[in-house]
C-alpha positions in Angstrom: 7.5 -1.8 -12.8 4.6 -0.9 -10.5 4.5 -2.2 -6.5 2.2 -4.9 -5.9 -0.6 -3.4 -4.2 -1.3 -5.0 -0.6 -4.7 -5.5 0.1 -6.8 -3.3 3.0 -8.2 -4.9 6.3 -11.7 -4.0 7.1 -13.5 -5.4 10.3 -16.8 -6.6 8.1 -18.3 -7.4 4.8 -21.0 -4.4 4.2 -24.4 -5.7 5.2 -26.0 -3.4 3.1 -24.5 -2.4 -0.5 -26.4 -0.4 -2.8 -28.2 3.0 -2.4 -30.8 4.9 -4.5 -32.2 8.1 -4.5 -35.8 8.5 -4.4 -38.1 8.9 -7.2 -35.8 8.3 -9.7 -37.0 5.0 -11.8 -34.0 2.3 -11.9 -33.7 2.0 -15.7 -32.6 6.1 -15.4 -30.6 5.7 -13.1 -26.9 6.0 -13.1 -24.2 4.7 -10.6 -21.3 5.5 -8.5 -19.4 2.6 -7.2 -17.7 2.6 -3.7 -15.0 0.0 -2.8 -15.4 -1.9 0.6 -11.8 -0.2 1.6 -13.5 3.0 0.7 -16.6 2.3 3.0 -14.3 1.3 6.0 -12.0 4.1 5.6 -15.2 6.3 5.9 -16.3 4.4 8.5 -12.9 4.6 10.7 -12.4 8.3 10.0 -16.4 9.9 10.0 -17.8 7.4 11.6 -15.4 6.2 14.4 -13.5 9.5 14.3 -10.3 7.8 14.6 -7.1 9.6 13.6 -5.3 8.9 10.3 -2.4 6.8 12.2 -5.1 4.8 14.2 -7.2 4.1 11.1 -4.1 3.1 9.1 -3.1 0.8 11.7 -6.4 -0.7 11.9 -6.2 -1.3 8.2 -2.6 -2.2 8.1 -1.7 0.2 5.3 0.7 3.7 5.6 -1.0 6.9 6.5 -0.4 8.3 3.0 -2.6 5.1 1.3 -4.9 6.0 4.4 -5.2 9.5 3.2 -5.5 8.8 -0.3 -8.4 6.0 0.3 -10.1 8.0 2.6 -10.2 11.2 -0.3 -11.3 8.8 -3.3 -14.1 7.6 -0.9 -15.5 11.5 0.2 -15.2 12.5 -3.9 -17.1 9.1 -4.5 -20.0 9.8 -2.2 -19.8 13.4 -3.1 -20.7 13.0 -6.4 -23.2 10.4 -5.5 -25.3 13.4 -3.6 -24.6 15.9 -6.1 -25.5 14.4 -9.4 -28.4 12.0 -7.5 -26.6 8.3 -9.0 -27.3 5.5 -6.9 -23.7 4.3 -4.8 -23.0 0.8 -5.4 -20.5 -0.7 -2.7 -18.4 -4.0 -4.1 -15.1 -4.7 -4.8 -11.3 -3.4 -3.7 -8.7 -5.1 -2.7 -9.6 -6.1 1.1 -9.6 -9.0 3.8 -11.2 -9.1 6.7 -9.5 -8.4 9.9 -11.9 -11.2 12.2 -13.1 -14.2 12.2 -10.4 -15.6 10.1 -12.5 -15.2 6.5 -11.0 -13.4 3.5 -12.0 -12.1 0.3 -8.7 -11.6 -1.5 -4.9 -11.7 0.4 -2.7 -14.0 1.7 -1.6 -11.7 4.9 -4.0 -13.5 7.0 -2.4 -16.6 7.1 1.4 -15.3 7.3 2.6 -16.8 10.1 6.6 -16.3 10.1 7.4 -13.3 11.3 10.9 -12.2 11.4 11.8 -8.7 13.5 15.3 -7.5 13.5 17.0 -7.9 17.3 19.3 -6.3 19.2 19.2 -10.2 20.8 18.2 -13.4 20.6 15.0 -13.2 22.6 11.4 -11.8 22.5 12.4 -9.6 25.7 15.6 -8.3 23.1 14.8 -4.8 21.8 14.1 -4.0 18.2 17.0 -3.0 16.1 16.0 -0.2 14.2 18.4 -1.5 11.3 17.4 -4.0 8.6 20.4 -4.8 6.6 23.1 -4.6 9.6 20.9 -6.0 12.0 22.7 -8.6 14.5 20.0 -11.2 13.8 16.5 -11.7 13.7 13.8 -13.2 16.0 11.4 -15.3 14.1 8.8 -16.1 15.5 5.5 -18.5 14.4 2.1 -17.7 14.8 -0.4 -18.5 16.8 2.1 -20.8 18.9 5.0 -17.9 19.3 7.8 -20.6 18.3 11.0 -18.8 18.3 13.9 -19.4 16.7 17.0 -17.5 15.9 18.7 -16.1 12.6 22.0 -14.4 13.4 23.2 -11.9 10.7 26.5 -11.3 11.8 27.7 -11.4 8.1 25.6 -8.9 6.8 27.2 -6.9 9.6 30.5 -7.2 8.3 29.6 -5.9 4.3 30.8 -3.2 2.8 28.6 -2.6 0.2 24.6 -4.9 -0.1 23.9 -5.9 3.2 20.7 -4.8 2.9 20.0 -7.5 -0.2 22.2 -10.1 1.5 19.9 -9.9 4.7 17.2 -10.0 2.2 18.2 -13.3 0.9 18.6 -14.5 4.1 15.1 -14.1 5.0 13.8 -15.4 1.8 16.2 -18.3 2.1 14.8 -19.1 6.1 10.9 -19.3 5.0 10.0 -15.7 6.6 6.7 -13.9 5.6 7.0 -10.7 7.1 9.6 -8.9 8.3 9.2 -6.1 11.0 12.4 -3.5 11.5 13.5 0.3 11.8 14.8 1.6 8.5 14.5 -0.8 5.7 16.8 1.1 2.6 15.0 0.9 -1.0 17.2 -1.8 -2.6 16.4 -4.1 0.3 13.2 -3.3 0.4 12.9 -4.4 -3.7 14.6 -7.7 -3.0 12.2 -8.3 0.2 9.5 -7.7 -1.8 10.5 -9.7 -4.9 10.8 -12.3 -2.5 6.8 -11.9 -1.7 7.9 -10.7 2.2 6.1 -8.0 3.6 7.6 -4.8 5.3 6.3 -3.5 8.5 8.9 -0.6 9.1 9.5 2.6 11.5 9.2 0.3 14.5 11.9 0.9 17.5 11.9 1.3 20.8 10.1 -1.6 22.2 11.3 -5.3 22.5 10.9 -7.8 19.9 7.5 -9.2 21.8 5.5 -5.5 21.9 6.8 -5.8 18.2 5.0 -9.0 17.3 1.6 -8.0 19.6 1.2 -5.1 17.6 1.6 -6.7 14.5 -1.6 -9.6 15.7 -3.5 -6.9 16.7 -3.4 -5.5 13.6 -1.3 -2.2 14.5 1.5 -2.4 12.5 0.6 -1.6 8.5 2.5 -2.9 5.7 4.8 -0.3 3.8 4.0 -0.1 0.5 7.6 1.9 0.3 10.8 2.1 1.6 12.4 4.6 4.0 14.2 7.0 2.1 
C-alpha cells in the first residue's frame, strides 16, 4: 500500500497562471500544466538559488522529493518552450506557508508536537532515538505548553519498542513527532496513526528542535531511516 503523500509548502498562491506563445490562435493551441509545488520549487532553486537542503526545508519535504519536484518542473517547462504549448499553472498538493491560508493539508494547524528528550525540559537535548527514547517533550503551539511523556517502558523492550512508543504517541493526542532515527515499523505505525515524522534531527535541545520546525526548517519524511 502506497505512503500518503504529504502536501508541499509554498510561500504564495501564483499571481499569474497561464502562458501562451505568441501568434499561435487559442483554439490550436495545446497545454502543459505546471503544479504550484512545481512553480515554487523552480522558484526556490532558479530563482532564489537556494540549495536543495534549504529549499527542502522551506517546503518541508526530503531532499530526494525536492529533487524529484524540482526535475518534473524543468521537463514541464522544457517542453513547454520546445513544442510552443501554452503552460498552465494549477493544482498539486500544497499549503501555504504564511498568512495562515491553505489550499489542501492539515499540517498547518498541527499543534502537538512531540520531540524525543534526553530530559524533561525544552533546554533537554534531543535524543536521536525514537523507540528507546527516555521520554518526550510535547509541546503546544503557539502557547509552547509543555508537558511530559516518560517512555521508560519502551526502554526496557526487547523486541517493538519502536511500535509501543508509537502507540504511546497516538494514545497522548500528538501530531508530529520530531526525533533522530525513527526505524521503518515505527515509522508505519506513526503514520497509520496520521502523525507526522520530522527525523535526522540531533544535536540541539528540544527548543532549537521545535523553532526549527515553526520556521518551517524541519520537512516531513516521507520515509524511514533505514
Amino acid at each position: 500500500m502506497p505512503r500518503p503523500r504529504h502536501c508541499r509548502y509554498v510561500s504564495s498562491a501564483p499571481s499569474v497562471t497561464y502562458f501562451k506563445p505568441r501568434g499561435i490562435p487559442m483554439r490550436e493551441l495545446e497545454e502543459a500544466t505546471l503544479s504550484v509545488e512545481e512553480l515554487e520549487a523552480l522558484r526556490l532553486a532558479d530563482m532564489e538559488g537556494l540549495t536543495a537542503i534549504e529549499a527542502a526545508g522551506r517546503m518541508r519535504v526530503s531532499r530526494f522529493i525536492f529533487g524529484r519536484t524540482l526535475s518534473s518542473a524543468r521537463r514541464t517547462v522544457a517542453t513547454a518552450l520546445c513544442r510552443g504549448l501554452a503552460l498552465r499553472i494549477e493544482g498539486g498538493d500544497y499549503a501555504l506557508s504564511q498568512h495562515g491560508s491553505h489550499s489542501c493539508c492539515k499540517e498547518m494547524n498541527m499543534s502537538k508536537i512531540a520531540v524525543s528528550s534526553e530530559g524533561p525540559t525544552l533546554d533537554d537535548e534531543v535524543d536521536p532515538r525514537f523507540g528507546r527514547a527516555g521520554g518526550f517533550v510535547v509541546v503546544e503551539l503557539p502557547e509552547m505548553k509543555v508537558d511530559y511523556i516518560d517512555n521508560g517502558e519502551s526502554q526496557m523492550m526487547a523486541m517493538g519498542a519502536g511500535i509501543e512508543t508509537a502507540e504511546r504517541m497516538a494514545r497522548a493526542g500528538v501530531e508530529v513527532v520530531i526525533s533522530g532515527y525513527v526505524g521503518p515499523k515505527a515509522f508505519d505505525a506513526l503514520t497509520a496513526a496520521g502523525i507526522k515524522i520530522c527525523q535526522d534531527v540531533e544535536g540541539v535541545t528540544v527548543r532549537e528542535a521545535v523553532e526549527r520546525f515553526v520556521r518551517g526548517e524541519l520537512p516531513f519524511a516521507e520515509a524511514s531511516n533505514k
